[in-house]
NUMARDREN-545806 format. One line per 4 residues: their letters; for each residue z, x, y of N, C-alpha, C, CB. Coordinates in pm, whole numbers, always signed. Each point is the difference from the previous one (the first is absolute). Last residue first. Glycine has a CB too. Layout:
a = Z/X/Y/Z/X/Y/Z/X/Y/Z/X/Y ~ ...
// end
This chain:
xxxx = -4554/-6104/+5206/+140/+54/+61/-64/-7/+118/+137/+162/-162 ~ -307/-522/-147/-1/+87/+26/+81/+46/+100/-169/-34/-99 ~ +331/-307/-250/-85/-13/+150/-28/+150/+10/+127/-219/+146 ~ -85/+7/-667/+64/+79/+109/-79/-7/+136/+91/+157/-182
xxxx = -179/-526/-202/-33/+125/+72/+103/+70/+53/-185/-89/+48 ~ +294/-376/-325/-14/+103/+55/-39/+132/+6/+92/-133/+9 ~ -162/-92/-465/+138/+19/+122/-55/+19/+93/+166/+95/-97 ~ -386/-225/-274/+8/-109/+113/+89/+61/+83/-39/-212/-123
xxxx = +13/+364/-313/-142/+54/+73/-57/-97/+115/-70/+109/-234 ~ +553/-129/+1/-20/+138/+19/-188/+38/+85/+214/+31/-268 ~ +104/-447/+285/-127/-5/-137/-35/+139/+61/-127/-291/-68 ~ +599/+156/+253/-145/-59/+9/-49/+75/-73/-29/-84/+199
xxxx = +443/+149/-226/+31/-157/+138/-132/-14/+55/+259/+49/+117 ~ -58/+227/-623/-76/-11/+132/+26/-152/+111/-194/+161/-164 ~ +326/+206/-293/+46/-151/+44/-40/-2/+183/+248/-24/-221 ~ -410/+253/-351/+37/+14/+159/+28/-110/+40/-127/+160/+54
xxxx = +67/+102/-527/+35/-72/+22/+32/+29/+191/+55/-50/-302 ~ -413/+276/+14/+154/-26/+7/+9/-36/+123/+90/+150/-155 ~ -487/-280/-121/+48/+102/+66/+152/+6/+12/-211/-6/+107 ~ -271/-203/-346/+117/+16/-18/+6/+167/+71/+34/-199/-232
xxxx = -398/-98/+67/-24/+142/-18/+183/+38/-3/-296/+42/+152 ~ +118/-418/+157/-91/+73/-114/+70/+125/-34/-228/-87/+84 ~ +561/-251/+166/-72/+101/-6/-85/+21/-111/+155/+67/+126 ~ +177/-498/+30/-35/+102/-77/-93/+82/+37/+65/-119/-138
xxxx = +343/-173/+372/-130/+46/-38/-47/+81/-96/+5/-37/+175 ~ +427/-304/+35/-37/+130/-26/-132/-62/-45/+227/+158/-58 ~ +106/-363/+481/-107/+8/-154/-25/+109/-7/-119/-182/-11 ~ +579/+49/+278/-145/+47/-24/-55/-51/-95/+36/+177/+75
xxxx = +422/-261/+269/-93/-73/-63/-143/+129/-60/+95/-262/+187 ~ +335/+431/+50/+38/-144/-13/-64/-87/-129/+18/+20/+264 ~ -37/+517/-340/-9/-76/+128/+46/-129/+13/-166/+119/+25 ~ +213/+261/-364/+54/+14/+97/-40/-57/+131/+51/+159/-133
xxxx = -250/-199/-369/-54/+84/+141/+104/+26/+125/-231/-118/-53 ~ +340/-144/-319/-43/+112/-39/-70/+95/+82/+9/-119/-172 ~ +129/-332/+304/+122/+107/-58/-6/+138/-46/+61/-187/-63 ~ -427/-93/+182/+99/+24/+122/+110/+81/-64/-47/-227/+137
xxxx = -211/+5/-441/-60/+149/+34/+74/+43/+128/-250/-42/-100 ~ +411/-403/-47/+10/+77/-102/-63/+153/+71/-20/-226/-203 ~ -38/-116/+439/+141/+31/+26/+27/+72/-90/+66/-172/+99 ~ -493/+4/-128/+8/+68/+141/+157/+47/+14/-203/-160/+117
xxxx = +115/-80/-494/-41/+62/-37/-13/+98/+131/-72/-151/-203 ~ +236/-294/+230/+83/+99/-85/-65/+132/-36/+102/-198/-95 ~ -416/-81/+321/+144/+2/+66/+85/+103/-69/-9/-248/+59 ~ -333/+109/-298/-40/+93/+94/+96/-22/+57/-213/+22/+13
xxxx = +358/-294/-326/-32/+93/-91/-69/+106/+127/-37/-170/-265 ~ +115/-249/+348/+107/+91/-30/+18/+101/-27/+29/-118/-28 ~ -409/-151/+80/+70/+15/+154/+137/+79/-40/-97/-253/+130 ~ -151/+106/-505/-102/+109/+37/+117/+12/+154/-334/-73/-134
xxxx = +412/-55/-326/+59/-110/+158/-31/+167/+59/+272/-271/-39 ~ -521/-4/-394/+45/+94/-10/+43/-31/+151/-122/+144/-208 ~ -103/-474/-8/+181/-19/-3/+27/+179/+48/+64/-235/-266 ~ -473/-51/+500/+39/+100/-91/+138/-1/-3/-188/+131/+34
xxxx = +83/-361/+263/-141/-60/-85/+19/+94/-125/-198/-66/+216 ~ +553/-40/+127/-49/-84/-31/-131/-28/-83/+138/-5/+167 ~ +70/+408/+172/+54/-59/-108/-65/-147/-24/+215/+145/+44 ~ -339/+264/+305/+128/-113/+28/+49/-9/-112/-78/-141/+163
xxxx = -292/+321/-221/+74/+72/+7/+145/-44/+22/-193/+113/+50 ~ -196/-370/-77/+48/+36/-140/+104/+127/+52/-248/-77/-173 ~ +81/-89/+533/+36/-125/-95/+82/+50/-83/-195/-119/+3 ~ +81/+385/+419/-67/-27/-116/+68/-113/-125/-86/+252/+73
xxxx = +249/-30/+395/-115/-95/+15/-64/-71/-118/-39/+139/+178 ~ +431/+179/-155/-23/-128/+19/-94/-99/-12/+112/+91/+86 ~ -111/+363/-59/+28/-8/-151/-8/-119/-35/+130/+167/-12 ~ -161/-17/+456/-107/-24/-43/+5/+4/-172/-94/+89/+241
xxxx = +481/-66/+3/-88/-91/+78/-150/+1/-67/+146/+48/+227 ~ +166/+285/-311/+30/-111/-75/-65/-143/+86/+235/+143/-109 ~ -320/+246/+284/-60/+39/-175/+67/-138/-32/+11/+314/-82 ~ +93/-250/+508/-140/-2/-19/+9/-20/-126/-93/+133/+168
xxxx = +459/+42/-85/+16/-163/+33/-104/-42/-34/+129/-11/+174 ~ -85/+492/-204/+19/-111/-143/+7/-137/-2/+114/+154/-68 ~ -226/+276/+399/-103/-117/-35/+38/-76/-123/-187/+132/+99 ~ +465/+247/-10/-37/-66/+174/-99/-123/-2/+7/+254/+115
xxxx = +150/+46/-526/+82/-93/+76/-48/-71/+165/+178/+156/-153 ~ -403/+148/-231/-79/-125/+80/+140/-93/+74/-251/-27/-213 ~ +91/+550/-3/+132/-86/+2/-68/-103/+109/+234/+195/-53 ~ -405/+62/-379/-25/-51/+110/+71/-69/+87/-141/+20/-103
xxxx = +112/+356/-360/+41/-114/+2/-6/+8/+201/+166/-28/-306 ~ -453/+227/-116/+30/-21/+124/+78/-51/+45/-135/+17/+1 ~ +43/+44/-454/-7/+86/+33/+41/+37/+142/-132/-22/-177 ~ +202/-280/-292/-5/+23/+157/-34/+127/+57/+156/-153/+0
xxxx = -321/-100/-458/+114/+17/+4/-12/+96/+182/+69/-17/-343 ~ -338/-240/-134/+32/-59/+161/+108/+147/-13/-15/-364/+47 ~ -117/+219/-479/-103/+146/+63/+45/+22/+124/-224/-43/-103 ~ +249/-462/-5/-38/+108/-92/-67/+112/+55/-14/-159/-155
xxxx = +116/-263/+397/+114/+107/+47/-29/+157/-189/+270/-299/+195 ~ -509/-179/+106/-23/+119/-29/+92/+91/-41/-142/-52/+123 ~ +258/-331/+5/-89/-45/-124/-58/+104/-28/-44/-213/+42 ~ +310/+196/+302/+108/-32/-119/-54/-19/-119/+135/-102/+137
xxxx = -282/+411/+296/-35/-128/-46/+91/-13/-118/-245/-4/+85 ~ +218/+370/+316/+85/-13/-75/-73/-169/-51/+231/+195/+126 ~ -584/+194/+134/+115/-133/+4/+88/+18/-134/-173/-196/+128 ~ -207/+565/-84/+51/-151/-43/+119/-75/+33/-108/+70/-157
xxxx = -302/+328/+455/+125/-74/-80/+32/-133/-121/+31/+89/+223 ~ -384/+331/+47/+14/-165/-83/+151/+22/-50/-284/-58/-118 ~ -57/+343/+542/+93/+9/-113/-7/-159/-86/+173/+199/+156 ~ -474/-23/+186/+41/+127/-25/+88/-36/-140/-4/+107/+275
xxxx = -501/-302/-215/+160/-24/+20/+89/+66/-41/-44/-164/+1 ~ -535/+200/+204/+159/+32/-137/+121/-44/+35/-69/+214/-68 ~ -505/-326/+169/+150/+17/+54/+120/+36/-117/-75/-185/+193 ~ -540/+96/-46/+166/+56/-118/+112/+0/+104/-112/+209/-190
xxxx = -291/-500/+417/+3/+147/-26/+92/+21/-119/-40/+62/+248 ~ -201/-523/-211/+88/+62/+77/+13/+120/-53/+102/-183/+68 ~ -377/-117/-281/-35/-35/+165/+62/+134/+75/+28/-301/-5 ~ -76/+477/-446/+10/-131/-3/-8/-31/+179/+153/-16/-270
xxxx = -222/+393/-227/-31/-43/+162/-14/-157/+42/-135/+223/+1 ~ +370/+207/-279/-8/-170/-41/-51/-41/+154/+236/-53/-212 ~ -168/+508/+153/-104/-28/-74/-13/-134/-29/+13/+202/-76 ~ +375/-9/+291/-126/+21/+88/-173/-54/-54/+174/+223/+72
xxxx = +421/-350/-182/-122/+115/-67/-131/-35/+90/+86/+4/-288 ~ +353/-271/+358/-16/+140/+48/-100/+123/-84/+248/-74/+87 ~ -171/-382/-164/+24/-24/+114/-62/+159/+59/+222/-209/-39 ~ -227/+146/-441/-76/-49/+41/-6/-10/+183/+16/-91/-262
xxxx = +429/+153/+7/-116/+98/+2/-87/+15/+50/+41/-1/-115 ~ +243/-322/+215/-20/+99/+45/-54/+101/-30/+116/-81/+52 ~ -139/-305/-309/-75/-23/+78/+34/+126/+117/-21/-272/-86 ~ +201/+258/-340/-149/+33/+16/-40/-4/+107/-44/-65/-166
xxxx = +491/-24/+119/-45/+95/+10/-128/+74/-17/+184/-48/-18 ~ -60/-408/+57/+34/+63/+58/-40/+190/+19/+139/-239/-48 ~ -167/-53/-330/-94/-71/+111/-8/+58/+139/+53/-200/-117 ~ +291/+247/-203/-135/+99/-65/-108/-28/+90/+49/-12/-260
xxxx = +362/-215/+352/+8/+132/-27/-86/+78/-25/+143/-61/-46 ~ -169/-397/+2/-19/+57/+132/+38/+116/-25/+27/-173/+139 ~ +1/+17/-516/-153/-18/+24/+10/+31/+225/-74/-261/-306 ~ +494/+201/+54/-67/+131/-55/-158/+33/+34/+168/-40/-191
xxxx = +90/-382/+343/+8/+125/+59/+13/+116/-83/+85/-116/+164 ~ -226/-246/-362/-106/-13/+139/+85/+115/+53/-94/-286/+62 ~ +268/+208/-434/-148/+34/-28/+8/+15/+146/-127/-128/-226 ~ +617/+102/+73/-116/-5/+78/-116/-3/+10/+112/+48/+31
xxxx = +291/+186/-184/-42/-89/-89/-71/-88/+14/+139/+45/-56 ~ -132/+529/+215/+30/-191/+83/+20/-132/-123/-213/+64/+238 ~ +119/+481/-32/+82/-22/-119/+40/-141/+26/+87/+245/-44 ~ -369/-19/+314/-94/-15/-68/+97/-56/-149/-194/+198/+152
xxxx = +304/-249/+410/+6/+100/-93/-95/-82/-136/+274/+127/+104 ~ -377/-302/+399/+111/-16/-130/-14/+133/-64/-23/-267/-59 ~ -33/+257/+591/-74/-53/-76/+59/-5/-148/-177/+68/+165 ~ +92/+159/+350/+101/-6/-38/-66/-104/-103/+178/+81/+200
xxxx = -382/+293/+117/-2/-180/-40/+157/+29/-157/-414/-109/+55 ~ +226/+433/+498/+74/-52/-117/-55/-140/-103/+192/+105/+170 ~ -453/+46/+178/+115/+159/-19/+61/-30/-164/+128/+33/+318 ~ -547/-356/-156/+105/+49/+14/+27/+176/-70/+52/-288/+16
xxxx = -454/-13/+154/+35/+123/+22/+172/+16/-47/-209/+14/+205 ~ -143/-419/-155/+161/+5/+36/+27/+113/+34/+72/-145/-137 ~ -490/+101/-80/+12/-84/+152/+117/+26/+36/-132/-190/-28 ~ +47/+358/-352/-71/+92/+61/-9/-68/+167/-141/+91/-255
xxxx = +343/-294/-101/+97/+117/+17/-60/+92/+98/+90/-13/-235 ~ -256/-415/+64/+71/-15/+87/+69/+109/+25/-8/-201/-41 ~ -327/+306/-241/-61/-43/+66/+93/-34/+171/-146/-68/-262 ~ +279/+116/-203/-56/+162/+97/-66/-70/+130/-92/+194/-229
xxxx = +236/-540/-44/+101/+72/+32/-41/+118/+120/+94/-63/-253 ~ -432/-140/+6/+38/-89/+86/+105/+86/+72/-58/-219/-134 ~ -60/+377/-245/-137/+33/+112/+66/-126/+114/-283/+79/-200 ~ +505/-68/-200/+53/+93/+40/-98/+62/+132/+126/+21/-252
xxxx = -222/-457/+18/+125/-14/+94/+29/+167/+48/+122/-245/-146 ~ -470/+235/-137/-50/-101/+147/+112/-18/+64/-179/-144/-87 ~ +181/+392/-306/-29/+71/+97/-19/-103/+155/-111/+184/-209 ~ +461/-313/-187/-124/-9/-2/-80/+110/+153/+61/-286/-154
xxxx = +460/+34/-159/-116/+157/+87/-114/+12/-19/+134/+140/-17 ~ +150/-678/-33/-57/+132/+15/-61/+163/+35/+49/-182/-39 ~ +292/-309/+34/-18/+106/+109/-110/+139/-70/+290/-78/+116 ~ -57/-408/-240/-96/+76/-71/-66/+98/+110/-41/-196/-183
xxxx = +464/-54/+268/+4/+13/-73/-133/+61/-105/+187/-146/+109 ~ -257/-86/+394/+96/+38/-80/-21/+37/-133/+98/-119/+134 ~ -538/+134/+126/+95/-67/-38/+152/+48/-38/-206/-98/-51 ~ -121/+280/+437/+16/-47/-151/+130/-39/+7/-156/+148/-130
xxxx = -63/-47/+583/-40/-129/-73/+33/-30/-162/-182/+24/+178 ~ +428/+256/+249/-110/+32/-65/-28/-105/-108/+41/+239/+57 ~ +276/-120/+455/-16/-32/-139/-135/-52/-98/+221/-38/+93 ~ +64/+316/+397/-94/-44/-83/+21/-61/-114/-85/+141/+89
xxxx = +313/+3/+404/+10/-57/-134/-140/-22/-68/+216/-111/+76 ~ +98/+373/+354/-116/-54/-42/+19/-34/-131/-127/+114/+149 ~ +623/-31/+106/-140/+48/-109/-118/-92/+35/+151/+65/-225 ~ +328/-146/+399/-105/+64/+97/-104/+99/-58/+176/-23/+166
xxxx = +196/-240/-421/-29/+137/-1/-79/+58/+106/+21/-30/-217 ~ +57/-433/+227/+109/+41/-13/+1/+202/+15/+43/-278/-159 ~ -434/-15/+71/+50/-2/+135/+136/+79/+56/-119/-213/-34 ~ -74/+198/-382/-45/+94/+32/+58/-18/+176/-214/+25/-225
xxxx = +359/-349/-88/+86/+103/-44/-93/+131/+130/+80/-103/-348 ~ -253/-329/+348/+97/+16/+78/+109/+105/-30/-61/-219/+40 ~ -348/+131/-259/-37/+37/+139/+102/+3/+83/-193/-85/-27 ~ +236/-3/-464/-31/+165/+72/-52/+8/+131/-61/+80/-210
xxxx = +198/-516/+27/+110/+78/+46/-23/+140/-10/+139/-172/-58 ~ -513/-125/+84/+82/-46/+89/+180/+106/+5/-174/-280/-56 ~ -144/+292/-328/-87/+48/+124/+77/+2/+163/-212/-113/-158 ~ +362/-90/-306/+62/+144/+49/-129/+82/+89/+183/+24/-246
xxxx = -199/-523/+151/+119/+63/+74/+36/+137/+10/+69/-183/-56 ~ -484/+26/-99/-19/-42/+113/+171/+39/+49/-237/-200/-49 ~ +145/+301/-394/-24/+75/+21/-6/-53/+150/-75/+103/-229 ~ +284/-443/-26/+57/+157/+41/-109/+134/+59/+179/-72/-212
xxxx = -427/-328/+74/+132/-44/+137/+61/+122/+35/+88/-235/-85 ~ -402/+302/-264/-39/-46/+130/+117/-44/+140/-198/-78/-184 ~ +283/+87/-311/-45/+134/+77/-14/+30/+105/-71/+9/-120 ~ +382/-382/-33/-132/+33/-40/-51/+96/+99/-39/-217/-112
xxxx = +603/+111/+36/-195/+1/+66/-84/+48/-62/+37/+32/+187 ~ +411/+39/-416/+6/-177/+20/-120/-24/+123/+313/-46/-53 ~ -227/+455/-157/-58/-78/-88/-7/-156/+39/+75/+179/-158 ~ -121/+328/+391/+76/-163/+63/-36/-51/-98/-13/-44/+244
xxxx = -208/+446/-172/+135/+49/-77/+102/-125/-20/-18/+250/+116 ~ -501/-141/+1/+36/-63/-168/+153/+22/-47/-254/+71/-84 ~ +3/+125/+493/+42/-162/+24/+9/-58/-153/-144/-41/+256 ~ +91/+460/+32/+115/-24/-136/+68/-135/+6/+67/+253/-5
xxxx = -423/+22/+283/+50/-89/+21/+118/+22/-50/-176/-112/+21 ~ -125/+489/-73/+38/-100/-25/+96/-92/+66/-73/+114/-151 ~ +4/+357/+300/-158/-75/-116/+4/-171/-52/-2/+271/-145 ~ +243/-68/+615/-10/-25/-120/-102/-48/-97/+171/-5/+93
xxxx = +55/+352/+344/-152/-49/-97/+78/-82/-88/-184/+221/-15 ~ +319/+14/+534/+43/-73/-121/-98/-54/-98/+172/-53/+137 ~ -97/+407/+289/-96/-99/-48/+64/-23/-135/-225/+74/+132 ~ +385/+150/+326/+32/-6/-96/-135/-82/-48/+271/+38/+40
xxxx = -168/+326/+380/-1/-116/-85/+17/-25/-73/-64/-18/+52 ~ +397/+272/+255/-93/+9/-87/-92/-103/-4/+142/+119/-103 ~ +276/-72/+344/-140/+4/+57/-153/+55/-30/+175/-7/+121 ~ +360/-93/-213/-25/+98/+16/-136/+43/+26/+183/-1/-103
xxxx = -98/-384/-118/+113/+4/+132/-4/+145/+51/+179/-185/-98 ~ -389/+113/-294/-118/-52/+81/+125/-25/+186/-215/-179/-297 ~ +349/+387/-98/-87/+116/+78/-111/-101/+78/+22/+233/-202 ~ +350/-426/-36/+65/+151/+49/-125/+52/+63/+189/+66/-199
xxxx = -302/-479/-39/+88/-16/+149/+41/+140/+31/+111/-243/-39 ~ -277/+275/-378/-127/-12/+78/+52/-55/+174/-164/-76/-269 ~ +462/+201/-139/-91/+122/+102/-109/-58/+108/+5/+165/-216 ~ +235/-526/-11/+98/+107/+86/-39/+114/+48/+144/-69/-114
xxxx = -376/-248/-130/+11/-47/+62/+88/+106/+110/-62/-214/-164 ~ -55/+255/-353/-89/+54/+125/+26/+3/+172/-144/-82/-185 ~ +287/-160/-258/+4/+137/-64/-44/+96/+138/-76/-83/-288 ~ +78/-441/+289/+103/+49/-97/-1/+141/+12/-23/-182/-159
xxxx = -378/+40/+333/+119/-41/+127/+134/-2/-72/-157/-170/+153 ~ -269/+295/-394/+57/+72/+160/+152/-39/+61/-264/-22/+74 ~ +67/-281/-446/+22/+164/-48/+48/+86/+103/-182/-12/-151 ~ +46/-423/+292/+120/+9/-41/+47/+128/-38/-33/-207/-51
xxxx = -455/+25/-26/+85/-36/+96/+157/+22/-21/-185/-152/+43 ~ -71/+423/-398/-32/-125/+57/+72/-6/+144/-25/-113/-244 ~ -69/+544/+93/-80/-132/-99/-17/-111/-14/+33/+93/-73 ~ +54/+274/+494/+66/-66/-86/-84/-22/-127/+129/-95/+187
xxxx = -125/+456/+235/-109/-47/-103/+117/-88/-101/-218/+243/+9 ~ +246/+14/+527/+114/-62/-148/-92/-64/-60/+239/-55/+84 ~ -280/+450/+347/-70/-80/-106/+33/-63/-121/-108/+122/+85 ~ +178/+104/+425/+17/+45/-86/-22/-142/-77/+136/+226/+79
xxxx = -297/+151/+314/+20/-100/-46/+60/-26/-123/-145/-16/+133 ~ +130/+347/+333/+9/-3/-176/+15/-116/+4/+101/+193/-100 ~ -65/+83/+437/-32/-131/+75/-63/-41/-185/-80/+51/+368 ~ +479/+259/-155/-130/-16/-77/-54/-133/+33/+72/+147/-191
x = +279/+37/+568/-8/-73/-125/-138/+16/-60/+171/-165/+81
// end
């Protein structure tokens, strides 16, 4: 087995664990790591808590979504909803990219109605730049990350369209366990019925992929179309003859 890490950058709490949650159990059950980021809390999403409260609960249900995922977890001090690009967050990022080392990060597409996850997107990809140019000299050596994916998001979906599709039937109990964990996903804070909508949506690409349960992915750049049972730069080594 690679010993590859792999890397889900949300915008807020939650972002990962709607759009993410299923690759990141597929290769962390498979004896990957995983590290989970969120820039944000997304504690301005509960109109009926004050910031403060909700942001203290969805601390509590990303520590138990990451538990679930057997992911490391991070999360980063801005605010909901005004998520700026600024070099200090994209020097931060490089920074955790150059500690983590991942193979993979997985993270929003740039077609979003969304500010904050258009602003990770760009945030994002500066910051691997920066990760892996030799001339940004920072504590830790460069590092490059081989690939980036986009997740399937319902909020990202301009421009969106599949490239990978991932068959996660063996970890879908998981996925809906940690879909669970989250309030607003459950139902009750948002009228949109976010638990129906990824569920149905794992049975939807299943069909199309010829497996039980998948998520699809997007590709930079765009490829044809593949249906894998792992993240092509996480497969398995061959044993020598």
């Amino acid at each position: 087995m690679t010993a590859g890490t792999l890397m889900a950058i949300g915008a807020h709490a939650g972002d990962v664990e709607n759009t993410a949650a299923a690759a990141v159990l597929k290769h962390t059950r498979a004896g990957h790591r995983a590290v989970v980021v969120h820039l944000t809390l997304g504690e301005a999403g509960n109109p009926k808590l004050a910031r403060e409260l909700y942001a203290a609960q969805r601390q509590r249900e990303v520590a138990e979504s990451a538990a679930i995922m057997g992911a490391e977890m991070v999360w980063f001090p801005y605010p909901d909803g005004t998520l700026p690009v600024t070099e200090e967050i994209q020097l931060r990022l490089c920074d955790l990219i150059r500690k983590e080392t991942p193979a993979v990060i997985l993270t929003h597409w740039k077609g979003s109605f969304h500010q904050d996850h258009v602003a990770t997107h760009e945030l994002v990809l500066g910051a691997v730049r920066l990760a892996a140019t030799a001339s940004v000299v920072r504590d830790l050596p460069p590092h490059r990350v081989r690939s980036i994916y986009y997740p399937e998001n319902w909020e990202d979906m301009e421009g969106w369209h599949p490239d990978v599709y991932l068959d996660v039937t063996d970890v879908w109990d998981e996925v809906v366990r940690v879909l669970r964990s989250h309030e607003f996903i459950r139902g009750g804070i948002s009228r949109f019925r976010y638990l129906d909508y990824y569920t149905a949506l794992g049975t939807m690409r299943g069909c199309l992929a010829g497996f039980d349960k998948a998520v699809a992915l997007m590709v930079p750049g765009g490829r044809p179309v593949r249906r894998v049972s792992v993240l092509p730069v996480l497969e398995p080594e061959p044993r020598p003859a």
